[in-house]
C-alpha positions as CSV (number, residue, x, y, z in Angstrom):
1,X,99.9,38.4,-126.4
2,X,101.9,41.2,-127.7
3,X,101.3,45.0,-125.3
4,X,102.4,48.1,-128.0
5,X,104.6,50.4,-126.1
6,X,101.8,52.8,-125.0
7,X,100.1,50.0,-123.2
8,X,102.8,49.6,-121.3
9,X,103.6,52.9,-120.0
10,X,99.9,53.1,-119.1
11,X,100.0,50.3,-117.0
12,X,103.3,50.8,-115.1
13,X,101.8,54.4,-114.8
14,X,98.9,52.6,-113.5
15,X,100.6,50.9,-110.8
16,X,103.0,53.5,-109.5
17,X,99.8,55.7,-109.0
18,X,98.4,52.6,-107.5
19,X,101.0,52.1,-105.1
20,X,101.5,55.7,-104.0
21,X,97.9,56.0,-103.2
22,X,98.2,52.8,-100.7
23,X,101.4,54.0,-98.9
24,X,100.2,57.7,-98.9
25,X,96.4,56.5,-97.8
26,X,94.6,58.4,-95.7
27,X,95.7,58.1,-91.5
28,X,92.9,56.9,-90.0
29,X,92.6,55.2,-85.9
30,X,92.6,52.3,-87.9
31,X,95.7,52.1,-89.7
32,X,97.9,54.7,-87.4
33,X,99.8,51.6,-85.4
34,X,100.5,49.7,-88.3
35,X,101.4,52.9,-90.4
36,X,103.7,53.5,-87.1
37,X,105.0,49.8,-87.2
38,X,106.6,50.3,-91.0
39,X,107.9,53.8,-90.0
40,X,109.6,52.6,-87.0
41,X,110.5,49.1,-88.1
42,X,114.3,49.4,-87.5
43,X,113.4,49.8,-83.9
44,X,113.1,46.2,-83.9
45,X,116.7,45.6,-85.4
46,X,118.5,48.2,-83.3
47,X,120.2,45.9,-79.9
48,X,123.2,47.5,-80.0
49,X,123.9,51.1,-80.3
50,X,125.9,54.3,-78.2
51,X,124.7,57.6,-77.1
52,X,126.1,61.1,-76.4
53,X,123.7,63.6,-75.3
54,X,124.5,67.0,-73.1
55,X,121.7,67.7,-70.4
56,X,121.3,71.1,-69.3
57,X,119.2,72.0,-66.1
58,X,117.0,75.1,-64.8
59,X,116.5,74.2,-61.3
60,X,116.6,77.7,-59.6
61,X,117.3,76.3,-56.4
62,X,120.7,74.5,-57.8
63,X,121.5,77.4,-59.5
64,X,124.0,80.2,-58.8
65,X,121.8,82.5,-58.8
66,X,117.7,81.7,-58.0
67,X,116.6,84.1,-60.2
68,X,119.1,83.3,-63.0
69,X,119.1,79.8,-63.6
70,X,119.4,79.9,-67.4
71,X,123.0,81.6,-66.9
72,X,125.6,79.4,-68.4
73,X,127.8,79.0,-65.2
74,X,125.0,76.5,-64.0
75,X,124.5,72.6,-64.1
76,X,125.5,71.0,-67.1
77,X,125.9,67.2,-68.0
78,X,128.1,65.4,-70.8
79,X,126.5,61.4,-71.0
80,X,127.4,58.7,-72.8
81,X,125.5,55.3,-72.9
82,X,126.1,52.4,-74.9
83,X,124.1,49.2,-74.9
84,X,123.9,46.3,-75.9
85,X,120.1,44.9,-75.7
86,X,121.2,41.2,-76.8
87,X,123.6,40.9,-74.0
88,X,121.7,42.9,-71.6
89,X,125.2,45.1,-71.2
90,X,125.9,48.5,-70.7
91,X,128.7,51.0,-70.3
92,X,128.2,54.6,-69.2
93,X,130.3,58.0,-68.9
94,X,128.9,60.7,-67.0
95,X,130.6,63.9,-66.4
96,X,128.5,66.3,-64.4
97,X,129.9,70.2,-63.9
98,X,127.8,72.5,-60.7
99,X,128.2,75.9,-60.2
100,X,131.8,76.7,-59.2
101,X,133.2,74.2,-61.6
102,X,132.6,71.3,-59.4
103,X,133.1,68.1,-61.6
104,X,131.6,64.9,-60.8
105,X,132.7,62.4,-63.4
106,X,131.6,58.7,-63.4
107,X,131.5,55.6,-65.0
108,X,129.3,52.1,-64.7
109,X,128.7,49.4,-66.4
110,X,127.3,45.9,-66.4
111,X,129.2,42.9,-67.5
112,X,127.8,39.6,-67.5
113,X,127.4,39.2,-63.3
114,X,129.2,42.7,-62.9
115,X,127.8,45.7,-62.0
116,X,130.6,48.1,-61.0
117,X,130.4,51.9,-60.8
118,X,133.5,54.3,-59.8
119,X,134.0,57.8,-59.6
120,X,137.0,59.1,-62.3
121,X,138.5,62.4,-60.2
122,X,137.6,61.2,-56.9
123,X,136.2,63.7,-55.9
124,X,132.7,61.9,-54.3
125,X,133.7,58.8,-53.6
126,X,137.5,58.6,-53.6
127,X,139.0,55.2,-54.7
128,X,135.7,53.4,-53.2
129,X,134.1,51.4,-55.6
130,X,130.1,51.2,-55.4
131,X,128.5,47.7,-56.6
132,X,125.0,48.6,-58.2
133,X,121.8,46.5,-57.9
134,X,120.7,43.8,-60.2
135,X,118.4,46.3,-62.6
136,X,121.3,48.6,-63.1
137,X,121.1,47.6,-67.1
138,X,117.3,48.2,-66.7
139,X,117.6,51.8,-65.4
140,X,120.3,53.0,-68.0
141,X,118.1,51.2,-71.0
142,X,115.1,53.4,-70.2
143,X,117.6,56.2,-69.3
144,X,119.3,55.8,-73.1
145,X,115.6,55.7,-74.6
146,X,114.3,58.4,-72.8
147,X,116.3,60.8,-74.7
148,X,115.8,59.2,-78.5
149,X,112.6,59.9,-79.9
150,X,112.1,56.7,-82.1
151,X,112.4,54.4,-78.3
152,X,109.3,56.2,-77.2
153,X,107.7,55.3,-80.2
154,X,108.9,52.1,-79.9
155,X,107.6,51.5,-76.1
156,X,104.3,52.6,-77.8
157,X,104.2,49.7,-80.0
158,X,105.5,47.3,-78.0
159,X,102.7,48.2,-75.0
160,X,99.9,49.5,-77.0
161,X,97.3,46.2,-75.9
162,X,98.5,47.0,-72.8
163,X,96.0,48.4,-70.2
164,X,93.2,50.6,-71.5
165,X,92.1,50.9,-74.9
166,X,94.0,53.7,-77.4
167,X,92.2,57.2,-77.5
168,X,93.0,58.7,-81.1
169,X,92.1,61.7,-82.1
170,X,93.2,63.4,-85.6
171,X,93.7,66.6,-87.3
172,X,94.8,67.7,-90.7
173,X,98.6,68.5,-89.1
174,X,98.9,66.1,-86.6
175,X,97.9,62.1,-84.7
176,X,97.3,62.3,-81.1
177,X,97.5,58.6,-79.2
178,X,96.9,58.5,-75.5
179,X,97.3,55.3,-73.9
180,X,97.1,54.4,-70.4
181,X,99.0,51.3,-68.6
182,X,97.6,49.0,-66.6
183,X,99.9,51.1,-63.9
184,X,97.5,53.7,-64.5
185,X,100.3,55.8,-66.2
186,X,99.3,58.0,-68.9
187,X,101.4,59.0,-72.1
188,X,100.0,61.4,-74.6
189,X,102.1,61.1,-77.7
190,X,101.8,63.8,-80.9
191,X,102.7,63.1,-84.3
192,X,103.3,65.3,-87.4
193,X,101.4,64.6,-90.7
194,X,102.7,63.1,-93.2
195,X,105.9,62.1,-91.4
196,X,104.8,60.5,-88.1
197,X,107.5,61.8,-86.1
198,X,107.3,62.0,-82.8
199,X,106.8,65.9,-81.7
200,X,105.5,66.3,-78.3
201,X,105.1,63.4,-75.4
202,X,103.1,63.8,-72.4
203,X,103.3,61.9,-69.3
204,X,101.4,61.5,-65.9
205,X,104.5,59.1,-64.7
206,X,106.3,62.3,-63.2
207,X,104.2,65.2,-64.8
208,X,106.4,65.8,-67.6
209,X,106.0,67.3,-71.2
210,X,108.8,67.4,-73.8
211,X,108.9,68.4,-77.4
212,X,110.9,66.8,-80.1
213,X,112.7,69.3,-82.2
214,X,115.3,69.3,-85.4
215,X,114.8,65.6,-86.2
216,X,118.1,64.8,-88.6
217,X,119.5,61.3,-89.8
218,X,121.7,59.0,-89.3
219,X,122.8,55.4,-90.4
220,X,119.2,55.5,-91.7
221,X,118.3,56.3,-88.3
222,X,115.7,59.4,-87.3
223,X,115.8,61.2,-84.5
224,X,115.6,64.1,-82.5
225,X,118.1,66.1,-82.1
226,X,117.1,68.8,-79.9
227,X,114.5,68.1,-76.2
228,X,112.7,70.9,-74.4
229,X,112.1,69.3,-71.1
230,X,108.6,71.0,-69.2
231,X,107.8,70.2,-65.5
232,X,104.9,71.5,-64.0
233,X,104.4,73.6,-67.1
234,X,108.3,75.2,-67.0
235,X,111.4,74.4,-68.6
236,X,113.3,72.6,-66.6
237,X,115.9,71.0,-69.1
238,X,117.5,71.0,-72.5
239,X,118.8,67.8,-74.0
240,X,120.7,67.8,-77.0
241,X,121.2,64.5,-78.6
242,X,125.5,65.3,-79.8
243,X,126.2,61.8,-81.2
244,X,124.0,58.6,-82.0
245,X,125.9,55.2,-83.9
246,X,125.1,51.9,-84.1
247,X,127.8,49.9,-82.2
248,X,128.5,45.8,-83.2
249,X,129.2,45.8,-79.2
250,X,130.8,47.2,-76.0
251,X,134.3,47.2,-76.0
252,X,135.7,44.6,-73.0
253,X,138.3,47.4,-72.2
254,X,135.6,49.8,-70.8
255,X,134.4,47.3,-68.0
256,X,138.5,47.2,-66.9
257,X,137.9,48.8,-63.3
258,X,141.6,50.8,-62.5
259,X,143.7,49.1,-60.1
260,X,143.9,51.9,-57.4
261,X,139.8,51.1,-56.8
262,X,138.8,48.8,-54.4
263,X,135.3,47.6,-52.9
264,X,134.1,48.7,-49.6
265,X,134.9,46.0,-46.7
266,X,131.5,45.5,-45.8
267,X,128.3,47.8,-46.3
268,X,127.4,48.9,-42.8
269,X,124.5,50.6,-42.2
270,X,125.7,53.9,-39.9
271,X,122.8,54.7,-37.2
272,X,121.9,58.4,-36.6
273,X,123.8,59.4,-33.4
274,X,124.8,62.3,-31.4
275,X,128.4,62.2,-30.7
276,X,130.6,65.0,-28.6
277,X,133.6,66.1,-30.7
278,X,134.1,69.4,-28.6
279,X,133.7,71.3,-26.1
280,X,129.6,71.6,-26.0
281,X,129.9,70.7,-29.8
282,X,128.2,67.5,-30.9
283,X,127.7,66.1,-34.5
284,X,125.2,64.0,-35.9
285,X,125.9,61.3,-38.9
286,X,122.6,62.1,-40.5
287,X,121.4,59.3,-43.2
288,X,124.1,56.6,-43.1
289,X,127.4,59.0,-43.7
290,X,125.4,61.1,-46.4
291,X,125.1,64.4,-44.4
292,X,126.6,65.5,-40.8
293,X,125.1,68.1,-38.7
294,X,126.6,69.9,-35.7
295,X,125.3,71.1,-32.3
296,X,126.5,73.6,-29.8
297,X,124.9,73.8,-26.7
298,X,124.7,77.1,-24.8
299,X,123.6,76.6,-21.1
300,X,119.5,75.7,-22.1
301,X,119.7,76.4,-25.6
302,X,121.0,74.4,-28.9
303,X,122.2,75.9,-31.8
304,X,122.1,73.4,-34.9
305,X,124.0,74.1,-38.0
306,X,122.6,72.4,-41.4
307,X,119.2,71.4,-42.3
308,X,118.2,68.2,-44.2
309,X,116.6,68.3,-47.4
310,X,113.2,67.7,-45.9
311,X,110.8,68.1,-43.0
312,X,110.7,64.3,-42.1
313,X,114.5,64.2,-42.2
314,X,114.9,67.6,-40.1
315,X,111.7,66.0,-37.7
316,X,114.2,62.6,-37.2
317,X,117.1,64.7,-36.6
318,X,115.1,66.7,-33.9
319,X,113.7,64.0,-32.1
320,X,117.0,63.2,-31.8
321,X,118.3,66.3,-30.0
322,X,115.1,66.3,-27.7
323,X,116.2,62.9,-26.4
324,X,119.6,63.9,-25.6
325,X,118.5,67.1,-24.6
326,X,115.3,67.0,-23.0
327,X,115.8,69.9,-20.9
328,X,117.4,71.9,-23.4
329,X,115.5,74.2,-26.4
330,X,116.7,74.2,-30.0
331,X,117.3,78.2,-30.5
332,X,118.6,79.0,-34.3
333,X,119.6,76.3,-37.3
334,X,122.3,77.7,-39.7
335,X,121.8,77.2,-43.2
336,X,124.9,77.6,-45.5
337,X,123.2,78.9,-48.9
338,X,120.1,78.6,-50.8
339,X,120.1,75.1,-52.3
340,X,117.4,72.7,-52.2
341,X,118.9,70.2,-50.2
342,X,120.2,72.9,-48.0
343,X,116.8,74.2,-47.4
344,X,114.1,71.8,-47.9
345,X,114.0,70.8,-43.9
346,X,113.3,74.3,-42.8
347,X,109.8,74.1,-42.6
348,X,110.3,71.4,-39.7
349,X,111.9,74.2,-37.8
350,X,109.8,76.9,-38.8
351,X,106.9,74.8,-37.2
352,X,108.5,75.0,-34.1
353,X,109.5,79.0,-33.8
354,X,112.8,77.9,-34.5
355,X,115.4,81.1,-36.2
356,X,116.9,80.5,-39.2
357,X,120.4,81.3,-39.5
358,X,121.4,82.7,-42.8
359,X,123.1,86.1,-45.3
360,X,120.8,88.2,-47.0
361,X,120.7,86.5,-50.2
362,X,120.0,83.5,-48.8
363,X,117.1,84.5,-46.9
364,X,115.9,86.1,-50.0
365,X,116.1,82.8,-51.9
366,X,114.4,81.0,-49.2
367,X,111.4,83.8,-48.8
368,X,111.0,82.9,-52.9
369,X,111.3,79.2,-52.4
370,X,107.7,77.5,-53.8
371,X,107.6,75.1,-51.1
372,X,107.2,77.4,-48.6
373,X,104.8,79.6,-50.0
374,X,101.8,78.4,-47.8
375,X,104.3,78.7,-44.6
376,X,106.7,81.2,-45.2
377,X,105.3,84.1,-43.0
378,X,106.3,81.4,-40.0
379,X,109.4,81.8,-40.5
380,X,112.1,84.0,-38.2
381,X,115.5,85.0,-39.6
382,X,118.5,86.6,-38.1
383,X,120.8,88.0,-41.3
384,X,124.5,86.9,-40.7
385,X,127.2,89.4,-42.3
386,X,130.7,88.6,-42.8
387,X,132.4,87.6,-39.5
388,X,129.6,88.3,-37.2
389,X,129.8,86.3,-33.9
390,X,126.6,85.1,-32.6
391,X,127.3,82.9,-29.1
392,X,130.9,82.6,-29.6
393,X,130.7,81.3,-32.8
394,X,131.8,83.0,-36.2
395,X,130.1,83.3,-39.7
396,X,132.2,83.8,-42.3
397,X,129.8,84.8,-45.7
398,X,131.4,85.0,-49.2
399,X,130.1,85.6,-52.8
400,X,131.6,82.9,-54.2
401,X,130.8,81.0,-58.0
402,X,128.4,78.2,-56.6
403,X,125.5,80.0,-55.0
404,X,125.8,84.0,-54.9
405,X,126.4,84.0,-51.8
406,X,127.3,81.0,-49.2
407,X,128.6,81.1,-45.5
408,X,130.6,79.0,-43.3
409,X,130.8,78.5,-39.4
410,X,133.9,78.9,-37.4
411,X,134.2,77.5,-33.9
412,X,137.5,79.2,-33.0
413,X,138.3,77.6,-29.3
414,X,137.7,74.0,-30.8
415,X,139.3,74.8,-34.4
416,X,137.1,73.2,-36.1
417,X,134.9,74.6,-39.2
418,X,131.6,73.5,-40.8
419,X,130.7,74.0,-44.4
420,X,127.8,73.2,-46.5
421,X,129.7,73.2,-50.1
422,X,133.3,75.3,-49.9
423,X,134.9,71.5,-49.9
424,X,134.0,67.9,-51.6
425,X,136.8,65.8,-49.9
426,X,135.8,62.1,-50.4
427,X,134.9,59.9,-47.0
428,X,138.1,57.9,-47.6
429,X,140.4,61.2,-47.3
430,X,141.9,60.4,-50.9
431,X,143.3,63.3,-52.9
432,X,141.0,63.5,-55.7
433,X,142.2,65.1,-59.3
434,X,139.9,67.8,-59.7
435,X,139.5,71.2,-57.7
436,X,137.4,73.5,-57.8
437,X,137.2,77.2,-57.9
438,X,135.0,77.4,-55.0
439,X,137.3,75.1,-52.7
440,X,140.3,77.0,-54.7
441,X,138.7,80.5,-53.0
442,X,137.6,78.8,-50.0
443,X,141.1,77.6,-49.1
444,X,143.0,80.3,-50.2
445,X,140.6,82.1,-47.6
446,X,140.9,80.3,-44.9
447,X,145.0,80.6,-45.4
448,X,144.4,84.8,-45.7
449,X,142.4,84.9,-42.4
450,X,145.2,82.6,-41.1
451,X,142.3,80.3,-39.2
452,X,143.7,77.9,-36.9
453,X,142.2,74.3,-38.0
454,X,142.1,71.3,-36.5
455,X,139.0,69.7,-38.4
456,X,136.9,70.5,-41.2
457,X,133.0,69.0,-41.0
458,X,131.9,68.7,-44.4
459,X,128.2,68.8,-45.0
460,X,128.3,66.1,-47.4
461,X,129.8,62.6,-46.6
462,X,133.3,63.4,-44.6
463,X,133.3,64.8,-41.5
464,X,136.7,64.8,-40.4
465,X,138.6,66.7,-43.1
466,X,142.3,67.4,-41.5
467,X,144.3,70.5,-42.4
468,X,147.1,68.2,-44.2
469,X,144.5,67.0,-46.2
470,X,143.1,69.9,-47.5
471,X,146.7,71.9,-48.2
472,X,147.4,68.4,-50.0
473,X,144.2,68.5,-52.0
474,X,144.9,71.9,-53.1
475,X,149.0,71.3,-53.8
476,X,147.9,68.1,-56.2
477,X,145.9,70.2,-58.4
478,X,147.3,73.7,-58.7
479,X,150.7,75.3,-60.3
């Protein structure tokens, strides 16, 4: 049968008006999961692919300043993850920078049985090498996903007949699916109309809200670019997503561990003890070499200097002073500056009529500190200034770049000093390959007031820091 020209233009006019209709058909509950499935249908493809995404945070209480935790000289993080879902493989690079220009740089991976992580500058762990646990390609799979919008659409998919039924409600702008797990997790997710992209995701899993902004593509790939993290209603974070490419694999060359690394001998488990290290100055190895507080005793009293970062940890470390002590009464507990895992044990003390220790600014912080909001009028203070002596011992309180202002603790017949974070030497006494400028000012200090040292007790993982050690730490890495 012959069709005239005009016939034909009618029906392939026909069936392009035909076709539209079906793919631009009304969103209904009905068809919203399989209208998700074509969207995100490369999802299914994608096994191997690499990362880069900067993290910045807004925790006040790991800030510089409380009040100013949006101020650039705060946390920052530069990742990169790549994967490889076929293998089960990963390789990571993390580069954190603190206040002060601290800079803790990592990298980890997992390689067929290997799961190796070791720290780049040395500066946390030295030349010790850390072996991770057997979901370590688990954890930096959901960590990778969590920041690409199209893998939270694709754990949607892939769990929706899991646990309770979908709740979908729609608008003229926008799809709202809530599903709930059989963990009893709930994720609300919000897409735009027409393009089903993912906008806003809600979750009960750790009370989190974040909204997907500046989608862009790449390698036929959409994402977001741009992720306001909320917690408990506040920004807490800002993720940008800097680079996203699919990968045909992981390079072997980035799961080479440098020769100068070696594995712990055996993983001992440190117990909590009181040990003397002075005249009437004791420390405690608090948490298996993770934190070390000191103790002076003064005829019936105790003066302790750094608090855990929470009550039960400051109620253990108690309970061990009253049994070495029994006769003895805990009078004041130092705090060094206003960070959360400087103060969060306080309350512990606070219970107990116990005086907290601290400068003016710290006290401040700690008055403001949410936590202690229910508690706070508990409290007693005694506000150190710069080189007040309190019992024979000396406070030394400087402004410095990582919190506004943080102190240090002199005891000047033993030599010895305590800091909370002037100094992150690593356990094994190594010279790491970055300093700084807080430890930079702290160390040119301590050389200007000409203090006579013997030991340094770091806060944080090494407590027997020796003076050689230090001037060499600060030769390697200045000019």
């Amino acid at each position: 049968m012959r069709v005239n020209n005009r016939v034909r233009v009618n029906i392939l006019t026909l069936l392009i008006l035909t076709s539209l209709s079906l793919s631009g058909q009304k969103i209904t509950s009905k068809n919203i999961i399989n209208k998700l499935k074509k969207k995100y249908k490369f999802t299914t493809n994608l096994k191997k692919f690499a990362v880069t995404y900067k993290y910045t945070g807004f925790n006040p209480y790991q800030s510089h300043d409380y009040k100013h935790p949006e101020d650039k000289i705060n946390r920052f993080g530069i990742y990169t993850i790549e994967v490889d879902k076929d293998k089960k493989e990963y390789f990571t690079h993390d580069k954190n920078q603190f206040p002060g220009n601290f800079v803790f740089e990592f990298k980890h991976f997992k390689h067929k049985e290997k799961a190796i992580s070791y720290d780049v500058n040395g500066v946390i762990r030295g030349k010790t090498l850390r072996e991770l646990k057997n979901n370590a390609y688990e954890k930096q799979s959901v960590r990778a996903g969590n920041v690409l919008s199209f893998e939270q659409v694709s754990i949607l998919l892939s769990n929706h007949n899991i646990g309770k039924p979908l709740r979908i409600a729609i608008s003229d702008k926008t799809v709202v699916i809530t599903h709930t797990n059989h963990k009893e997790i709930t994720n609300k997710y919000t897409f735009e109309i027409p393009s089903l992209r993912l906008k806003i995701l809600e979750s009960t899993e750790d009370n989190s809200i974040v909204k997907y902004k500046d989608y862009t593509s790449k390698d036929t790939i959409e994402y977001a670019e741009k992720l306001d993290v909320y917690k408990k209603n506040k920004l807490s974070a800002l993720i940008v997503v800097k680079n996203l490419k699919v990968i045909t694999g992981i390079a072997t060359s980035k799961f080479m561990i440098p020769k100068e690394y070696v594995l712990p001998k055996k993983n001992v488990v440190s117990e909590s003890k009181i040990t003397k290290i002075a005249n009437n100055l004791y420390i405690i190895n608090a948490f298996n070499n993770s934190r070390f507080i000191l103790l002076k005793v003064i005829e019936n009293n105790i003066m302790v200097f750094g608090a855990p970062r929470s009550d039960k940890s400051s109620e253990k470390i108690m309970t061990l002073i009253e049994k070495k002590f029994p006769m003895k009464t805990i009078q004041s507990v130092f705090v060094s500056h206003p960070h959360s895992d400087h103060i969060g044990g306080l309350n512990a003390y606070a219970k107990k009529g116990i005086t907290v220790l601290a400068d003016d600014y710290t006290i401040d912080a700690i008055k403001n500190f949410p936590a202690f909001s229910k508690s706070i009028n508990t409290f007693k203070f005694k506000t150190l200034t710069n080189k007040i002596n309190i019992n024979g011992v000396r406070f030394y309180v400087l402004k410095n770049k990582h919190s506004f202002k943080q102190s240090f603790v002199y005891f000047k017949g033993a030599q010895i000093i305590y800091e909370g974070d002037f100094l992150e030497i690593p356990a094994d006494n190594s010279i790491a390959t970055h300093l700084s400028n807080v430890e930079k000012q702290f160390i040119e200090f301590v050389r200007k007031e000409k203090l006579k040292i013997k030991r340094i007790v770091q806060h944080h993982r090494n407590p027997n820091v020796s003076l050689t050690t230090m001037n060499a730490y600060y030769k390697a890495n200045t000019k």
